[in-house]
KOLTORBA-936443 format. One record per residue: y, z, x of N, C-alpha, C, CB in turn; residue in three letters. Coordinates in steps of 0.2 Angstrom, whole numbers, padded with zeros to 4 digits, always signed. Glycine has a CB too. Example, Ala and Ser with C-alpha at 12.3 -4.5 7.8 and 13.67 -1.06 7.14 Angstrom:
# KOLTORBA-936443
-0028+0039+0066-0022+0039+0062-0016+0039+0066-0022+0045+0057ALA -0011+0035+0064-0005+0036+0068+0000+0039+0064-0003+0029+0070SER 
This chain:
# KOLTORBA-936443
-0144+0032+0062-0141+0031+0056-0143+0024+0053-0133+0032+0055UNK -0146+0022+0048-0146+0015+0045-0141+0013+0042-0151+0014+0040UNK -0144+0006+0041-0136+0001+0038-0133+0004+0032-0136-0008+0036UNK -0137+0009+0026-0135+0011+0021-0133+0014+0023-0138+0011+0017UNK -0134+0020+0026-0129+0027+0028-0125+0025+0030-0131+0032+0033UNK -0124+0020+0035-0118+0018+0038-0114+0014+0033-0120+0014+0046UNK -0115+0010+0029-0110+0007+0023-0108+0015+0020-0115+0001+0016UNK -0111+0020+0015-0109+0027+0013-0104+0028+0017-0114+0032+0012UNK -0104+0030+0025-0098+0032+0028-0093+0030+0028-0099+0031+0032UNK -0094+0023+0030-0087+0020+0030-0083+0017+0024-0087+0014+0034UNK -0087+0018+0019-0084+0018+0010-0080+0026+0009-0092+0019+0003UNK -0084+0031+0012-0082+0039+0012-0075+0038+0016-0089+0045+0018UNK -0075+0035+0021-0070+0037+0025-0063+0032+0024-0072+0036+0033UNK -0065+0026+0021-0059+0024+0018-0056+0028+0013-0059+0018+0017UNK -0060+0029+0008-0058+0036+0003-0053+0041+0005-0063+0040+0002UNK -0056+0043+0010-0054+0049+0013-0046+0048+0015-0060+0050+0018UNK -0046+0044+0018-0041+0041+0023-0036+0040+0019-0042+0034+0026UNK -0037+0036+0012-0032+0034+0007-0030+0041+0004-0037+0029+0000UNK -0035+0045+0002-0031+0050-0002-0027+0056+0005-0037+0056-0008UNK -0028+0054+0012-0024+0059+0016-0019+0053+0016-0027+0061+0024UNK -0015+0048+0017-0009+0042+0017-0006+0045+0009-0013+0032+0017UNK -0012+0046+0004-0007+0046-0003-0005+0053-0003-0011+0044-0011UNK -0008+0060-0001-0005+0065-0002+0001+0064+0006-0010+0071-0003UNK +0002+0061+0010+0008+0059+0017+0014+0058+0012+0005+0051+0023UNK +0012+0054+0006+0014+0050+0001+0017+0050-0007+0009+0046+0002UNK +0014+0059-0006+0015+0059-0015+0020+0057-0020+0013+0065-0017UNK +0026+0059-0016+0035+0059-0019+0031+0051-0022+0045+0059-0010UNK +0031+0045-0018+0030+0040-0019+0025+0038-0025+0028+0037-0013UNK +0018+0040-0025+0013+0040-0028+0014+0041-0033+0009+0042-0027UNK +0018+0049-0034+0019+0052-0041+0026+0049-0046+0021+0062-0040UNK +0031+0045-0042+0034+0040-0045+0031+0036-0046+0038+0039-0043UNK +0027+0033-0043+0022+0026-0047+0019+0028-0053+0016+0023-0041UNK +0015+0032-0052+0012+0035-0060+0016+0035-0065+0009+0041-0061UNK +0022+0041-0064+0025+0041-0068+0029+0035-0073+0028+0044-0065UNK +0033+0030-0068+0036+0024-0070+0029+0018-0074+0040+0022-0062UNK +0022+0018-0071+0020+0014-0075+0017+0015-0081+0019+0012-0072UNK +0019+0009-0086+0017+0010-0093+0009+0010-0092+0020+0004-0099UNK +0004+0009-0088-0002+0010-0090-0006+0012-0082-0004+0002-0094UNK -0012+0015-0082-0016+0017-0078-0021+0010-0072-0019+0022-0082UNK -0018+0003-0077-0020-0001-0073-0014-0003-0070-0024-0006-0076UNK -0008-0005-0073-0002-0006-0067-0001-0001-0060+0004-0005-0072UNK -0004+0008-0062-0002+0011-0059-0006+0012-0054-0001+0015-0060UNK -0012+0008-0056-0018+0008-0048-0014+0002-0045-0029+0006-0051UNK -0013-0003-0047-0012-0009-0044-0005-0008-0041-0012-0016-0048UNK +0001-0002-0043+0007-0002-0036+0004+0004-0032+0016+0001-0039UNK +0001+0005-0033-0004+0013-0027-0005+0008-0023-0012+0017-0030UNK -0012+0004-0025-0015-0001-0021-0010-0005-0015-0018-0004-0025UNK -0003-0007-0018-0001-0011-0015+0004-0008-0009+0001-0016-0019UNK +0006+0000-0012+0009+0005-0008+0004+0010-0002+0011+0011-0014UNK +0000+0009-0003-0005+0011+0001-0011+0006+0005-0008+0015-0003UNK -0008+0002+0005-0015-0005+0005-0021-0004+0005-0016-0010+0013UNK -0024-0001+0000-0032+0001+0001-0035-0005-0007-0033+0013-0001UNK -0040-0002-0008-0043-0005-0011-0043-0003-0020-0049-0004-0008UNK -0043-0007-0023-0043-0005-0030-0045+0000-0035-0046-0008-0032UNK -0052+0001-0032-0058+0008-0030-0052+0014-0029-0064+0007-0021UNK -0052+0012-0023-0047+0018-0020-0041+0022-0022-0045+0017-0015UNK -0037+0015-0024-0030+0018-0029-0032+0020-0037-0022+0010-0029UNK -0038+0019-0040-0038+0024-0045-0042+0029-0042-0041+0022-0052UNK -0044+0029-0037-0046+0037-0035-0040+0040-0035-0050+0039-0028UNK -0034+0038-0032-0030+0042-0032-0028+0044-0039-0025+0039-0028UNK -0025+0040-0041-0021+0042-0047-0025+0046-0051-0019+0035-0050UNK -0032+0045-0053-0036+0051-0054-0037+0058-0053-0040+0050-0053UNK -0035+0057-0045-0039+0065-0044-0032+0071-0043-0044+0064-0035UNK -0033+0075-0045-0028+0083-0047-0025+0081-0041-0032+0091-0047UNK -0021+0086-0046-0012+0084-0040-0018+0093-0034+0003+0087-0047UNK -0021+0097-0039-0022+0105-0032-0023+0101-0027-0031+0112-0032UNK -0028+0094-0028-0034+0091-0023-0027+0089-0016-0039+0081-0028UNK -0022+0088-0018-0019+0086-0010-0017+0091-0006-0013+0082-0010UNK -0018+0097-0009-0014+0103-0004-0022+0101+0002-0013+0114-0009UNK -0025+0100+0001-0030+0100+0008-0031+0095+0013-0038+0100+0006UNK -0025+0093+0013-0023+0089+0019-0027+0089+0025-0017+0090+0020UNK -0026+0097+0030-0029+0098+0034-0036+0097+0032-0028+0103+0037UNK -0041+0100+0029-0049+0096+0025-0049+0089+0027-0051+0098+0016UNK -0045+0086+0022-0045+0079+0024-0046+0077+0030-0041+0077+0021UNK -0040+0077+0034-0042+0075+0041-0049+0077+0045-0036+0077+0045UNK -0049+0085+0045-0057+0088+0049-0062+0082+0045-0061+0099+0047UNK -0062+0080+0039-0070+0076+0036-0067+0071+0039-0072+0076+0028UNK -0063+0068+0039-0061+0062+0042-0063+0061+0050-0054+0060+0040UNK -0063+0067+0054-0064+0065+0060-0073+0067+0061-0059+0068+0065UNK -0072+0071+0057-0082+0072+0058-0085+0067+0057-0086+0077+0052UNK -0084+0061+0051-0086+0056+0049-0085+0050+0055-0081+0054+0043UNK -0080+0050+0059-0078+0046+0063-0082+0046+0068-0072+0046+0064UNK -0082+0053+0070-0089+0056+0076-0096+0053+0073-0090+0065+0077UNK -0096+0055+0068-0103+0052+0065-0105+0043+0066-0103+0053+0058UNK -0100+0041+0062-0100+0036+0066-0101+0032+0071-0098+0035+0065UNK -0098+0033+0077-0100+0034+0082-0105+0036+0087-0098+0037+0082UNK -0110+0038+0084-0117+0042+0086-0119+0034+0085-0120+0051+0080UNK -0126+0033+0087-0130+0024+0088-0135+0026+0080-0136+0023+0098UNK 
């Protein structure tokens, strides 16, 4: 794997990671959206509820509430990734 494949991954997997913590998390997340007046306040209490990255908490807040029922998906790509990684 090159260093670009390998940066894609580990960008993939913190993604990944964030939206399995935010659907662990949604009661929380879906009151954050809800309570804030704008989609930039609500990325930045995501972000600070979830410690991830900026990037990441408007992924959350963006992506469909169907998208969290696949928790289990999430984790299997998350460890496939992790094996991959792994690999030299």
């Amino acid at each position: 794997m090159d260093a670009e494949d390998r940066q894609r991954y580990l960008q993939q997997l913190s993604h990944l990671r964030t939206l399995l913590d935010a659907r662990n998390r949604i009661k929380e997340v879906a009151q954050i959206v809800v309570d804030s007046p704008s989609d930039d306040e609500a990325a930045a209490n995501v972000q600070h509820l979830l410690h991830c990255s900026d990037t990441a908490a408007r992924h959350v807040i963006s992506t469909p509430l169907r998208m969290y029922r696949r928790g289990e998906e999430l984790a299997l790509e998350i460890t496939e990734l992790e094996l991959a990684l792994e690999q030299p």
